[in-house]
Backbone as CSV, one residue per row, in Angstrom:
resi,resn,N_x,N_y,N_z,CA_x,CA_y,CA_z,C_x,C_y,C_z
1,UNK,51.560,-56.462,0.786,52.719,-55.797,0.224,53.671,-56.802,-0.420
2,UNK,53.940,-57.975,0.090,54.425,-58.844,-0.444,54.282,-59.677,-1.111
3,UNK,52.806,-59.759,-1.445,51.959,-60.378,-2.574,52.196,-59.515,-3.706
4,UNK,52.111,-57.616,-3.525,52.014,-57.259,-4.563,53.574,-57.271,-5.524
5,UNK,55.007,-57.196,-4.565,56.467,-57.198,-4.919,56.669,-58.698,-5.946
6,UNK,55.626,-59.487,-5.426,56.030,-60.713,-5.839,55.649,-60.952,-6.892
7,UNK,54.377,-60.651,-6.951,53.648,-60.206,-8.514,54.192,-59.621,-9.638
8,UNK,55.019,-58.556,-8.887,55.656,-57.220,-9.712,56.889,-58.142,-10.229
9,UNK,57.795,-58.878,-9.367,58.987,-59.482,-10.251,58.640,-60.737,-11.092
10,UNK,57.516,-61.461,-10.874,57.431,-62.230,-11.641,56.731,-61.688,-12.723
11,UNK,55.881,-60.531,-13.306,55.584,-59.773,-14.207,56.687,-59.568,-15.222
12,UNK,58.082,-59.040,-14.272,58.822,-58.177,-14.754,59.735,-59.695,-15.541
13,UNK,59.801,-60.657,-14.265,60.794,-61.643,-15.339,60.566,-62.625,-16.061
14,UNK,58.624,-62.397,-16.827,58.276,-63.185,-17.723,58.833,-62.305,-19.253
15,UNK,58.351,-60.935,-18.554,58.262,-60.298,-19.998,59.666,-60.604,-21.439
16,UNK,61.296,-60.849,-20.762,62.361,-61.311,-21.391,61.778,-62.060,-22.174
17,UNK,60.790,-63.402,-21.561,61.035,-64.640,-22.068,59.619,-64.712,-23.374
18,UNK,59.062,-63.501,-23.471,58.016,-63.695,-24.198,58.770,-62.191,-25.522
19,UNK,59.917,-61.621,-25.004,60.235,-61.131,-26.230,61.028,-62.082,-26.978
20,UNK,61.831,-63.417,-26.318,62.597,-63.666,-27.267,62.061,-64.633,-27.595
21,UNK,60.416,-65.204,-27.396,60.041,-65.964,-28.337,59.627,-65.495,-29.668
22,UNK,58.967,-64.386,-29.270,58.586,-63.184,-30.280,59.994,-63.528,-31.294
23,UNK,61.221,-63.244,-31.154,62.399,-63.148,-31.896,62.808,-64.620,-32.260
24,UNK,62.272,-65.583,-32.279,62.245,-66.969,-32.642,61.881,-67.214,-33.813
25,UNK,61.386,-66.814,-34.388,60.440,-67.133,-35.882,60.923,-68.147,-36.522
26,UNK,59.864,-68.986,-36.622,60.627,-70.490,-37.294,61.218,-70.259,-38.887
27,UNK,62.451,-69.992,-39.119,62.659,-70.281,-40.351,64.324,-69.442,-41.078
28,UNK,64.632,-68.889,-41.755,65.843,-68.153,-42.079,66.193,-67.147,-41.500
29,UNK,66.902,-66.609,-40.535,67.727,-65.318,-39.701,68.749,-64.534,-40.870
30,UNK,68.335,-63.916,-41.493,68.952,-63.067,-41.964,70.264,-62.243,-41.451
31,UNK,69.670,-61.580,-40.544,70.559,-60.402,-39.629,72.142,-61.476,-39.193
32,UNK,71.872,-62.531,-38.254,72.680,-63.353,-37.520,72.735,-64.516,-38.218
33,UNK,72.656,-64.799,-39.365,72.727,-65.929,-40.201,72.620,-67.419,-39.264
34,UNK,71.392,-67.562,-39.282,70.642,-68.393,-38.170,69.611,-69.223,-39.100
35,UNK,69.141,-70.501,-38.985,67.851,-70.927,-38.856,67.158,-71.463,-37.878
36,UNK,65.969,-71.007,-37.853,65.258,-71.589,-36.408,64.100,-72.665,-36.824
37,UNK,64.448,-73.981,-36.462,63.128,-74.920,-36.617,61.807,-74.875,-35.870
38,UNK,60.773,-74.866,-36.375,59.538,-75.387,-35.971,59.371,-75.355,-34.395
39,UNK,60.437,-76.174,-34.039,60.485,-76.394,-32.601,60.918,-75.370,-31.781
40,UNK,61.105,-74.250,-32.157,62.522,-73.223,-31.789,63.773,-73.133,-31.305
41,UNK,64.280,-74.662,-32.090,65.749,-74.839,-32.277,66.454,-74.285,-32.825
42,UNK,67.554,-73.302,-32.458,68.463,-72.599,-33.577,69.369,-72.986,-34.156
43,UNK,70.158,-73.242,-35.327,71.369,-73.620,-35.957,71.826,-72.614,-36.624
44,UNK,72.918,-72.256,-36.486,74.147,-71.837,-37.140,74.142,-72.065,-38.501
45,UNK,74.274,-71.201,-39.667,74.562,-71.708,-40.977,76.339,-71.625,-41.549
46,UNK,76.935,-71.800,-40.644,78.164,-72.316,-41.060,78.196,-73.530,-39.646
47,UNK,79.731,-74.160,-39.756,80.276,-75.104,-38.679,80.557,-76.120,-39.680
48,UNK,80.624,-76.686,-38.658,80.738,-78.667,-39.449,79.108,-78.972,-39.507
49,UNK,79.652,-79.927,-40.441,78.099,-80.001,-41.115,77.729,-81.561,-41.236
50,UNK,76.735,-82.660,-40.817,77.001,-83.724,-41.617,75.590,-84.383,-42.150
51,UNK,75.982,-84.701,-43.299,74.927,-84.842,-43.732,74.361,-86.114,-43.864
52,UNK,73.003,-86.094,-43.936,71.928,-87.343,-43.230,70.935,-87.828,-44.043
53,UNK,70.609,-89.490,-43.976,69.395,-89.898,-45.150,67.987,-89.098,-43.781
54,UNK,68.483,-89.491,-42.613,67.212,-89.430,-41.816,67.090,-88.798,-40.545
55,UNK,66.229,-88.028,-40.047,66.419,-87.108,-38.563,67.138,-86.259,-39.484
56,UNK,66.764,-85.146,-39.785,67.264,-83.767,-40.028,67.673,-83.194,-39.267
57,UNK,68.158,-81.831,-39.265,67.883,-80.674,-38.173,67.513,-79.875,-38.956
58,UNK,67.679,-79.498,-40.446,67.326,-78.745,-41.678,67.188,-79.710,-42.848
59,UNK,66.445,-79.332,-43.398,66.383,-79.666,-45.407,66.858,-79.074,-46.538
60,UNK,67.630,-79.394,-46.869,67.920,-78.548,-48.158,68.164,-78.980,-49.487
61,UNK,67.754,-77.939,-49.639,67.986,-78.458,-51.685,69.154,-77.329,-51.848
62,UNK,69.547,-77.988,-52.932,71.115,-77.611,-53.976,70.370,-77.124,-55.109
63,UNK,70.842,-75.674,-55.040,70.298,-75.131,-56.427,71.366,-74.067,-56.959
64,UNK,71.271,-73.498,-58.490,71.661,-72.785,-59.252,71.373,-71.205,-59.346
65,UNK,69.872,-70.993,-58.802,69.832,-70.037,-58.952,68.733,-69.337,-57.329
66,UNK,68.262,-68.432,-57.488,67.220,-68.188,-56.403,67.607,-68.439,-54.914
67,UNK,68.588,-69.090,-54.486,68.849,-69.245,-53.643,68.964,-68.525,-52.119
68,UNK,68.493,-69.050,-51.403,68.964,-68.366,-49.813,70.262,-68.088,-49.094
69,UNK,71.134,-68.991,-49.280,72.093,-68.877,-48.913,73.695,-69.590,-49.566
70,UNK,74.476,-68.725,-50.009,75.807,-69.466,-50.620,76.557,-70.158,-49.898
71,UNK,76.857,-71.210,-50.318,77.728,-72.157,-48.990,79.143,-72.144,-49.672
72,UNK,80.159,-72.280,-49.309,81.208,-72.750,-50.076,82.030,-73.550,-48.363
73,UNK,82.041,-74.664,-48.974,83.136,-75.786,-48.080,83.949,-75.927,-48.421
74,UNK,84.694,-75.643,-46.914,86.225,-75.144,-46.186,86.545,-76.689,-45.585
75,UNK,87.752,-76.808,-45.716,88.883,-77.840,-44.691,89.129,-77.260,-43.340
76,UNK,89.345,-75.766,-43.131,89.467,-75.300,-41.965,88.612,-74.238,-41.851
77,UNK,88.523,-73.410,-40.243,87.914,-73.054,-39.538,86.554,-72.056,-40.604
78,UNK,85.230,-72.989,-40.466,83.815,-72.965,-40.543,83.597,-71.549,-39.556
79,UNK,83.754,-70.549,-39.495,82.957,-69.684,-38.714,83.018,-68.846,-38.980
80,UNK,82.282,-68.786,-40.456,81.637,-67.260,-40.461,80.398,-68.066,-41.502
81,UNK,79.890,-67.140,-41.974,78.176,-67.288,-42.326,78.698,-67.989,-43.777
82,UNK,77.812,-69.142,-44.420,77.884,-69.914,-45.362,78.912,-70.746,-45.682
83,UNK,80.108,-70.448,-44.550,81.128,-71.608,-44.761,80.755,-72.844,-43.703
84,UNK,81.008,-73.757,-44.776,80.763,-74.936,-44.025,81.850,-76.413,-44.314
85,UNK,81.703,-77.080,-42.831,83.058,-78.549,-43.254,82.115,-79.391,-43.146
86,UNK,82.258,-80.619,-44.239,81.763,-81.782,-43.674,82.083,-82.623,-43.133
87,UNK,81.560,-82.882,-41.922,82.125,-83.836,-41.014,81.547,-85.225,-40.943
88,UNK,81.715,-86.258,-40.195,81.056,-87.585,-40.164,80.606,-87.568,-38.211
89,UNK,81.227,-86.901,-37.523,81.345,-86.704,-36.234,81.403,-85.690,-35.766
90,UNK,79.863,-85.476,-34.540,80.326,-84.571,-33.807,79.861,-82.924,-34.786
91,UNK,79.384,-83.235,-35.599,78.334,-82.738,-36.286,77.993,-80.809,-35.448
92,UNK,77.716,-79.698,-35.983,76.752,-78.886,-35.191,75.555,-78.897,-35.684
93,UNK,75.287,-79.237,-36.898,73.723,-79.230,-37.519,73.959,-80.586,-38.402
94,UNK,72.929,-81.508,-38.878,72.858,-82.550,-39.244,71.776,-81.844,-40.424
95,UNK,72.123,-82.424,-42.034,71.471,-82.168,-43.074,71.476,-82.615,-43.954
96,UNK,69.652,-82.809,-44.213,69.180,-83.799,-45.199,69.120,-83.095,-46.628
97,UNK,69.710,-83.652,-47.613,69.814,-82.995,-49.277,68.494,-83.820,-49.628
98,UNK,67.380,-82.496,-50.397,66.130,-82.889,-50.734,65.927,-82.161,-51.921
99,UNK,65.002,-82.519,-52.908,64.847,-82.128,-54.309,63.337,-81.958,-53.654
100,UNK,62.417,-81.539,-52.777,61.773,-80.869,-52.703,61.028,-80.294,-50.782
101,UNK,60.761,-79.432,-51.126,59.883,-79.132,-49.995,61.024,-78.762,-48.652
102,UNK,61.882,-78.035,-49.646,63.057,-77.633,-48.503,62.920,-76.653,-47.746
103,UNK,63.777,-77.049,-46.340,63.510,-75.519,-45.415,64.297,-74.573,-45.958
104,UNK,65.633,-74.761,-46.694,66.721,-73.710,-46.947,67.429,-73.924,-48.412
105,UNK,66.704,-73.331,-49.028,68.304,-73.644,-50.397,69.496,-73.040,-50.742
106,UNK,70.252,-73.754,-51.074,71.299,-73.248,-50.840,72.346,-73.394,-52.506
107,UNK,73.232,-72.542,-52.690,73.869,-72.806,-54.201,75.382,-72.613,-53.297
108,UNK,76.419,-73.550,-54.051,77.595,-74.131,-53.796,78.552,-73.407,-54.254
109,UNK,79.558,-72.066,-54.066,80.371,-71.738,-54.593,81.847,-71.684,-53.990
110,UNK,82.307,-70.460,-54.817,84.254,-71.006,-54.860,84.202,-69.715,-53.908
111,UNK,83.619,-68.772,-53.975,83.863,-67.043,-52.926,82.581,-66.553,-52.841
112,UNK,82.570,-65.823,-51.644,81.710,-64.579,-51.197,80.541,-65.795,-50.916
113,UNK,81.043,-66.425,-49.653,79.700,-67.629,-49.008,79.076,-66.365,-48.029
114,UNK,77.799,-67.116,-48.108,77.011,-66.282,-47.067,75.070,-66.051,-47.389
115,UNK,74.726,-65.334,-46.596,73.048,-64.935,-46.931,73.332,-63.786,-47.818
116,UNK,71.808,-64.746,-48.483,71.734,-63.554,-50.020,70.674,-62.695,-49.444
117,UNK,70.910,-61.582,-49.549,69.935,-60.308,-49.680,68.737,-60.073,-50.270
């Protein structure tokens, strides 16, 4: 009887951990303006931001058109989706500017930052 209870909760408290890998998908979060790396690291696409020749946490290219996501950088408070500060310290995501083979591109404006549709 206590073999089978024991069975039953550890059944019951794997299943959480195999939906939210399921909900991991390495790459752009639309819904929660998220990216998730490879590794199933998540980052935030706003915060402080600083950017890096080497050790990424994301890649991105700067583009004009087609883009994934609009950024426009703020002096103050980074928290909502596509606003971002650059910082030198203390960083929430660290990011490498690449002219190819990017995880996220992104185009630079003055209003309406955020994921494109």
């Amino acid at each position: 009887m206590k073999k089978t209870l024991i069975l039953a909760l550890l059944v019951l408290l794997s299943l959480p951990i195999v939906a939210q890998s399921k909900d991991k998908k390495p790459g752009l979060n639309k819904e929660n303006c998220t990216f998730v790396t490879k590794d199933g690291k998540t980052f935030n696409l706003y915060g402080k931001v600083k950017i890096v020749e080497s050790f990424p946490d994301i890649k991105v290219q700067i583009v004009e058109s087609f883009e994934d996501l609009d950024v426009k950088l703020v002096e103050n408070f980074p928290d909502q989706c596509g606003k971002i500060k650059l910082v030198e310290n203390f960083p929430d995501v660290k990011v490498q500017i690449v002219n190819s083979f990017p995880d996220i591109k992104v185009k630079i404006v003055e209003s309406f930052p955020g994921v494109r549709r």
